[in-house]
C-alpha positions in Angstrom: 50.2 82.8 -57.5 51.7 81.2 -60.5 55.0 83.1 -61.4 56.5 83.0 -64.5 60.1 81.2 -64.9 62.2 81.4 -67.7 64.0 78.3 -68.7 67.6 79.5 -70.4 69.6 77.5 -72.1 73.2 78.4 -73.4 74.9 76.1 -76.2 78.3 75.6 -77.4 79.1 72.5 -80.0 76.4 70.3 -78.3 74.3 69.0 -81.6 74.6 66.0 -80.2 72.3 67.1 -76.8 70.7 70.5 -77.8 67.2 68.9 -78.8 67.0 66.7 -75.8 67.5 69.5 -73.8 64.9 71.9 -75.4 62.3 68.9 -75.8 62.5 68.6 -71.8 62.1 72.2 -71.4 59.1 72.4 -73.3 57.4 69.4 -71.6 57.8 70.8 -68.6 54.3 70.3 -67.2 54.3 73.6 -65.6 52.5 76.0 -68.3 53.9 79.3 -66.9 57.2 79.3 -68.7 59.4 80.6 -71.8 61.9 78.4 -73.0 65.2 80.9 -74.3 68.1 79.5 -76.1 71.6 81.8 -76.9 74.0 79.8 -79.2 77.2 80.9 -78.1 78.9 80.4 -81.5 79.1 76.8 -82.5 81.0 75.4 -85.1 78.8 72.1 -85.5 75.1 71.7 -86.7 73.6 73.1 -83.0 72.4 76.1 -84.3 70.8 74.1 -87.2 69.1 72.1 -84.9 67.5 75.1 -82.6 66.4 76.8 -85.9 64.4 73.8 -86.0 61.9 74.4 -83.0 60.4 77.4 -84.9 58.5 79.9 -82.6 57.9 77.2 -79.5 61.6 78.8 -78.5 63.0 82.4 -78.3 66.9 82.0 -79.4 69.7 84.1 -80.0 73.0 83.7 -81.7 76.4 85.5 -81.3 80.1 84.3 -80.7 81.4 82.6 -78.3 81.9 84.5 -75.5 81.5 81.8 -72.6 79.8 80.1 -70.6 79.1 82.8 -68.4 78.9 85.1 -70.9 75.8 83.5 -72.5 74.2 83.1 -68.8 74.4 86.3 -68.6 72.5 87.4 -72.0 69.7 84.7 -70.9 69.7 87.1 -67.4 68.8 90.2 -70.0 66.5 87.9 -72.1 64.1 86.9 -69.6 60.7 88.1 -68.5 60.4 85.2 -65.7 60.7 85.9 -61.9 62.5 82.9 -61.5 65.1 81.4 -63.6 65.7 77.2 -64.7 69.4 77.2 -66.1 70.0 74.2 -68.1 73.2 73.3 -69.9 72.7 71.9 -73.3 73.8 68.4 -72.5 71.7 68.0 -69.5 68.1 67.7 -69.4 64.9 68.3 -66.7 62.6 65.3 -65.3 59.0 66.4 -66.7 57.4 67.7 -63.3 60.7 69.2 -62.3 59.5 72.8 -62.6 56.4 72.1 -61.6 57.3 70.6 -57.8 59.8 73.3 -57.2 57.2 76.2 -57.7 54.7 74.1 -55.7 57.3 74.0 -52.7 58.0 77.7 -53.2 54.4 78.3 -52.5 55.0 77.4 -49.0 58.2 79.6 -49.2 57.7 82.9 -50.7 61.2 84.6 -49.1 63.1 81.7 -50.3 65.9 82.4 -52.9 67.2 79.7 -54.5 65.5 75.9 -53.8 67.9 73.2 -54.7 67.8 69.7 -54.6 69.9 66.3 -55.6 71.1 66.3 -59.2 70.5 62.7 -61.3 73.8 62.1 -63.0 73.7 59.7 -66.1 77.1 58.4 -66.8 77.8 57.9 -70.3 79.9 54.9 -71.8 80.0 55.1 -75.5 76.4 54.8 -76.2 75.0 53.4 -72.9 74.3 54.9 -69.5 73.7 54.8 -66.3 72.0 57.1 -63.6 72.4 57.5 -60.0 71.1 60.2 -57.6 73.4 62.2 -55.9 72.3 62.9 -52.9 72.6 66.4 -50.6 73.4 64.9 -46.9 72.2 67.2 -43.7 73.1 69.2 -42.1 71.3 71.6 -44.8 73.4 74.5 -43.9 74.2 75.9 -47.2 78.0 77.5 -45.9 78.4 73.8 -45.2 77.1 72.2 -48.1 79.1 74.9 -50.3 82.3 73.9 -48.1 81.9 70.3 -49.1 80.7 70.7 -53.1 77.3 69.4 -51.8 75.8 72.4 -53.7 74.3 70.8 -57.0 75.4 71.8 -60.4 73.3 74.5 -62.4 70.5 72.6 -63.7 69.5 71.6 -60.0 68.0 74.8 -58.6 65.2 77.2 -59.4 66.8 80.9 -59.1 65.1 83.9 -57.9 65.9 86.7 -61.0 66.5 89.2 -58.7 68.8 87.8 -56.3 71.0 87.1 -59.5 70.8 90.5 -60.9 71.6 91.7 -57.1 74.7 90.0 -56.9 75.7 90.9 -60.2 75.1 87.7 -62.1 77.8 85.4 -63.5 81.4 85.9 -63.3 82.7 86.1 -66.7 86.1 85.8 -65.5 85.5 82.4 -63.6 87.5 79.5 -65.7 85.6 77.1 -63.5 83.6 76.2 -60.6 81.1 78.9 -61.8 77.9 77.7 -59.9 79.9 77.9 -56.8 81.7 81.2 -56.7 77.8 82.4 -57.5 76.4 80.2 -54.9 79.7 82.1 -52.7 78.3 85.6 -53.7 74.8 85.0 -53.1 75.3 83.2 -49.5 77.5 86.8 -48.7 74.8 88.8 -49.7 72.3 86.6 -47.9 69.7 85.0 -50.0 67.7 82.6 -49.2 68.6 79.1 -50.1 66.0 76.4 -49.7 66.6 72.8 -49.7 63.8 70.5 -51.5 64.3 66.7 -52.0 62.9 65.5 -55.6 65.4 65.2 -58.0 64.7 66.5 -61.0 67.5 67.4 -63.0 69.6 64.8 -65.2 73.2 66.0 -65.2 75.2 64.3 -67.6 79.0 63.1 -67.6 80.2 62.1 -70.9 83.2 63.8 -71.8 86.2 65.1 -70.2 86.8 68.2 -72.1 84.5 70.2 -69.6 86.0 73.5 -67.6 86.6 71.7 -64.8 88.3 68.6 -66.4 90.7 70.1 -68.7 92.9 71.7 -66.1 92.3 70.0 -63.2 95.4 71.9 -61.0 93.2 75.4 -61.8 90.0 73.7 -61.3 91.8 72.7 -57.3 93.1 76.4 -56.9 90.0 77.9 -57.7 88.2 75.6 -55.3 90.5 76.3 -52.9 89.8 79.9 -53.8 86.6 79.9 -53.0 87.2 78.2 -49.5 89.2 80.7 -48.2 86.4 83.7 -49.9 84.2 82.1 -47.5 86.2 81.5 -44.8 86.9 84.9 -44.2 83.4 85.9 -44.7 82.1 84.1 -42.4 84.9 85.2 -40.0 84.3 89.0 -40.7 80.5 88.6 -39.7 81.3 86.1 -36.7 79.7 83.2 -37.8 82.6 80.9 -38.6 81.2 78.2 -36.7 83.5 75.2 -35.4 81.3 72.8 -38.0 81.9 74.8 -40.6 85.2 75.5 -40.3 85.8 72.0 -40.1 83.4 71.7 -43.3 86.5 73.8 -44.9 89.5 71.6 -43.8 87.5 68.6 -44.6 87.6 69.9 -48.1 90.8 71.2 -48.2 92.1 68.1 -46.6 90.6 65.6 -49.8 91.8 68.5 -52.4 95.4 67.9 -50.6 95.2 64.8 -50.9 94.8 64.6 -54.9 97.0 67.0 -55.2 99.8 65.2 -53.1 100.0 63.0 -56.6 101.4 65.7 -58.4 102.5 68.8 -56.0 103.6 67.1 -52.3 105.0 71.0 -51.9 101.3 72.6 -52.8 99.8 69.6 -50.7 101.6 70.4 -47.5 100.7 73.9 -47.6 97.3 73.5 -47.7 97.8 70.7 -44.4 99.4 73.8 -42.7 96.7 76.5 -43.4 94.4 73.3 -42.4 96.3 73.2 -38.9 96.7 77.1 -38.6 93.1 77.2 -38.2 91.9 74.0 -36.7 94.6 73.0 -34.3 93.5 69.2 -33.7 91.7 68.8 -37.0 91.5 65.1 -37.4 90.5 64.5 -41.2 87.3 62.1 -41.9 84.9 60.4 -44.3 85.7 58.4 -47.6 89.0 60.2 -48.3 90.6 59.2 -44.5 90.1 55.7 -43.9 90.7 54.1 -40.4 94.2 53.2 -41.0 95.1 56.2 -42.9 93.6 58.1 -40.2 95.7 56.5 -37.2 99.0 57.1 -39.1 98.2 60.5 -39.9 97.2 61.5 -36.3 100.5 59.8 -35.5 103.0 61.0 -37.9 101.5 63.1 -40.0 100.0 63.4 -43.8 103.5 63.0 -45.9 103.9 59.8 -43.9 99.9 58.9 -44.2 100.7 59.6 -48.3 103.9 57.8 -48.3 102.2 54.5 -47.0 98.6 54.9 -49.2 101.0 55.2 -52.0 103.4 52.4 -51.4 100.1 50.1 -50.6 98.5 51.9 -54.0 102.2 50.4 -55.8 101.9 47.1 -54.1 98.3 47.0 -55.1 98.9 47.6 -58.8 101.7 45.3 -59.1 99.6 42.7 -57.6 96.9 43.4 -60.4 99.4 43.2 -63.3 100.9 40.1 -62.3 97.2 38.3 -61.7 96.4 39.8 -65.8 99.8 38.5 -66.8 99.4 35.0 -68.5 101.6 32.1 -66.9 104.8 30.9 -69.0 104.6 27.1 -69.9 107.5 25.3 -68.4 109.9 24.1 -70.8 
């Protein structure tokens, strides 16, 4: 069996990107695909530039409706069974296509097959690349707790189990991938973890979604925590590892948001505590030290000290960049 998959692509003011992005589309070694572009109402030369891969491409035009908007259209538009989304400043690894059909041979009631997403850093006009990697458990209520779910361009997507879910949330300002990934865990599809990378996710600019307002882009995560939190209460299958997956996540939002809203931060520490009585935060964001004091006095007092030692840190910086005043 050699199923059909539709590679979509939506565009907004990305004429810098835009042909990279169709290019690696079309040289997708797998041969069983259709390559659909919706510009979503540019105001730079993109458009210009997908005119320019004649009839190799089906593309649409239309205003700008959003992001999810266009995904949507690219749902209508195609004929595949399975769908490659691909932002139009990212772009696909050659065999990428290729290796994820060829493990979904093995896997026919699989979903959605994700795997690690390369991320190419952008610094005026170098870059750098590094593979982010999924870590086990695999348990996708898990991985989704702890924004281990790869971006859009990382997964092949079963048509139907979009259309069943009833595709992408228009009204989603952000975090769009996951609040899907959230609907399409409650209805139960199948998601399949495979680990060749093969999507290059880009980071160049900080006017994304996500970026702009930060604050909305931390409730809507936080949304999304508590959407499956009581999910998987409701069905009974709130686990103690994932419900620590969820405070472990709250916990590092509350931390970054401590910088800016102490108040919002120590609400989310209580709803942490209200549901995980002797949660004891871990990983990167809870060093040893930070750890002790917090299990001793608490998180303001853990956030007071990090900050003073962030102050004395900084100081320390400036006065080593500070050039030393002759003597008179």
């Amino acid at each position: 069996m050699n199923p059909k998959v539709s590679i979509l692509i939506p565009c907004y003011n990305a004429d810098r990107w835009i042909a990279k992005a169709i290019e690696s589309a079309l040289n997708q070694t797998y041969p069983y695909k259709e390559v659909i572009v919706v510009e979503n109402g540019s105001t730079d030369r993109s458009l210009e530039v997908i005119q320019g891969f004649g009839d190799t491409i089906r593309w649409e035009t239309g205003p700008n409706k959003g992001g999810n908007a266009a995904r949507n259209r690219l749902l209508e538009l195609s004929t595949g069974e399975w769908l490659q989304y691909l932002d139009a400043d990212d772009y696909l690894l050659p065999d990428k296509v290729e290796n994820q059909v060829r493990f979904l041979s093995q896997l026919p009631y699989a979903d959605v097959v994700y795997s690690p997403s390369i991320f190419e850093y952008w610094t005026g006009d170098s870059a750098r690349q590094e593979i982010l990697p999924i870590p086990q458990p695999h348990d996708p209520w898990i991985l989704l707790a702890r924004w281990y779910l790869p971006q859009t361009g990382s997964p092949l997507w079963r048509k139907q189990a979009i259309v069943d879910v009833g595709g992408w949330n228009v009204d989603q300002p952000c975090c769009q991938e996951h609040e899907l990934y959230l609907r399409l865990l409650k209805a139960q599809k199948q998601f399949e973890y495979f680990s060749n990378p093969g999507s290059v996710y880009r980071q160049w600019s900080e006017s994304t979604v996500c970026k702009r307002d930060k604050s909305e882009t931390y409730r809507q995560r936080l949304a999304i925590l508590d959407r499956a939190e009581q999910h998987l209460q409701e069905i009974n299958k709130l686990t103690h590892p994932r419900q620590n997956a969820i405070n472990q996540a709250r916990f590092e939002c509350a931390r970054i948001i401590w910088l800016s809203n102490p108040t919002w931060a120590d609400q989310i520490i209580t709803k942490i505590h209200a549901t995980e009585k002797n949660f004891v935060p871990g990983g990167h964001a809870a060093p040893a030290n930070y750890r002790l004091t917090y299990r001793l006095f608490g998180f303001g007092v853990a956030e007071a000290i990090a900050k003073a030692k962030r102050d004395f840190q900084n100081a320390i910086a400036h006065l080593k960049t500070k050039p030393f005043l002759k003597q008179a």
